[in-house]
C-alpha positions, -999 to +999 in steps of 0.1 A: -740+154-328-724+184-313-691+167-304-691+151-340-697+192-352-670+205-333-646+177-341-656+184-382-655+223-376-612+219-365-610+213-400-641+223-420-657+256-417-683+252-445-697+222-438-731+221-455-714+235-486-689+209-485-715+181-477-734+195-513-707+200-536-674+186-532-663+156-554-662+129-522-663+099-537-628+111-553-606+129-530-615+120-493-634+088-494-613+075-525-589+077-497-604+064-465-586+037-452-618+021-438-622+015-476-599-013-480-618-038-460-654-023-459-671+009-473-651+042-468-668+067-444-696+086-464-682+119-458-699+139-476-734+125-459-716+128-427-707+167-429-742+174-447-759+160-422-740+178-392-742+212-403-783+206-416-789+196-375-770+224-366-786+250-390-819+235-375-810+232-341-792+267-335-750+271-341-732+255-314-718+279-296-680+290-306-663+298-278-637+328-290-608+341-273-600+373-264-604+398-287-563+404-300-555+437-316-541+427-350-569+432-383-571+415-415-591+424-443-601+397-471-612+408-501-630+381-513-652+364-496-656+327-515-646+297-496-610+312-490-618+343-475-647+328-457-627+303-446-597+321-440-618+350-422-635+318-396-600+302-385-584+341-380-615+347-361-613+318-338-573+327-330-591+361-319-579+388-349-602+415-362-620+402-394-636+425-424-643+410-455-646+434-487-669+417-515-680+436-546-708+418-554-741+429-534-743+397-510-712+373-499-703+336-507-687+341-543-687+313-562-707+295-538-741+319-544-732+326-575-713+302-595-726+268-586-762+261-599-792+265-575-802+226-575-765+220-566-760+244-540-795+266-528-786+301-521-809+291-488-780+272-481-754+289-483-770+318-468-779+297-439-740+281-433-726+318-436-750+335-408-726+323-379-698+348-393-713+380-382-725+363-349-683+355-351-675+396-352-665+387-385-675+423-405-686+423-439-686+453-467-704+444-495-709+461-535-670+476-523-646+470-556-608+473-547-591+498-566-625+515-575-641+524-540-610+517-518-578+510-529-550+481-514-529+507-503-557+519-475-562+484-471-526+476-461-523+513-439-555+502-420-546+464-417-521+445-402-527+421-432-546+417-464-556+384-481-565+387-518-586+357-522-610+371-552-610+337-571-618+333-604-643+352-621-626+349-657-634+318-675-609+302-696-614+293-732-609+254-739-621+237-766-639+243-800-638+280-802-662+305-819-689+330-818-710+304-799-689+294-773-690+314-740-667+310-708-686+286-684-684+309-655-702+336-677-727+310-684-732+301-650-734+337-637-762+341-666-779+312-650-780+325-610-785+356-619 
């Protein structure tokens, strides 16, 4: 299992949140060439189950290079900033993620329903990234408490991967109809 984990991790740094919520059954196994005789590898069981024995069984160990001087801050820290913040890691760079909201995962903990996607679980698949070096600063607004420009002066590089917190208005329209992000904000929180 822990070759299997390391092999899906060269690819896939969130796993378990992968495993829960991503469409499978029309993007990677609609795809899987193992489908055109047989059944296409169940992926999304596959990296489920992987990163549940590894949150029960203790992280695999990643083995990190040498710390390198270079530091990138990612404001943001959804599945592109976390993501982006894991691979920078593992080539060795300084990491600090900058997130507004008072605990990290965007739109993982709080866009995507609780019986989709338990907080438990994403707090559980995000607890390797300190034990990475990878720094977090939470309830920290860009522009309000610390603007780009110290960003940039203190960074070798800045990612801006904030996502999308502003729903978009499709449909019927009227007094009724709310964004579904604020919806589903309303709901988590």
């Amino acid at each position: 299992f822990e070759d299997a984990l390391r092999a899906l991790k060269e690819v896939n740094s969130l796993p378990a949140v992968c495993g829960r919520v991503c469409p499978q059954e029309t993007q990677c196994e609609e795809k899987c060439h193992q489908g055109k005789r047989f059944q296409p590898v169940g992926i999304g069981f596959l990296e489920r189950f992987l990163a549940d024995w590894e949150i029960e069984n203790g992280r695999i160990h990643e083995e990190l290079p040498e710390a390198r001087p270079e530091k990138v801050a990612i404001v943001g820290s959804g599945p592109a900033g976390l993501t982006c913040a894991f691979f920078l890691r593992r080539l060795g760079h300084q990491v600090t993620i900058f997130e507004a909201m008072p605990k990290f995962g965007g739109m993982l903990r709080y866009g995507i329903p609780e019986y989709r996607l338990p907080n438990l679980d994403v707090d559980a698949e995000l607890a390797f990234l300190p034990k990475m070096g990878v720094k977090t600063v939470l309830n920290t607004r860009i522009g309000d408490d610390i603007t780009l420009a110290r960003l940039r002066e203190e960074n070798d590089a800045v990612l801006l991967a904030t996502g999308r917190w502003v729903g978009r208005k499709f449909g019927p329209t009227g007094p009724d109809i709310e964004p579904a992000i604020k919806f589903l904000w309303e709901v988590k929180t």
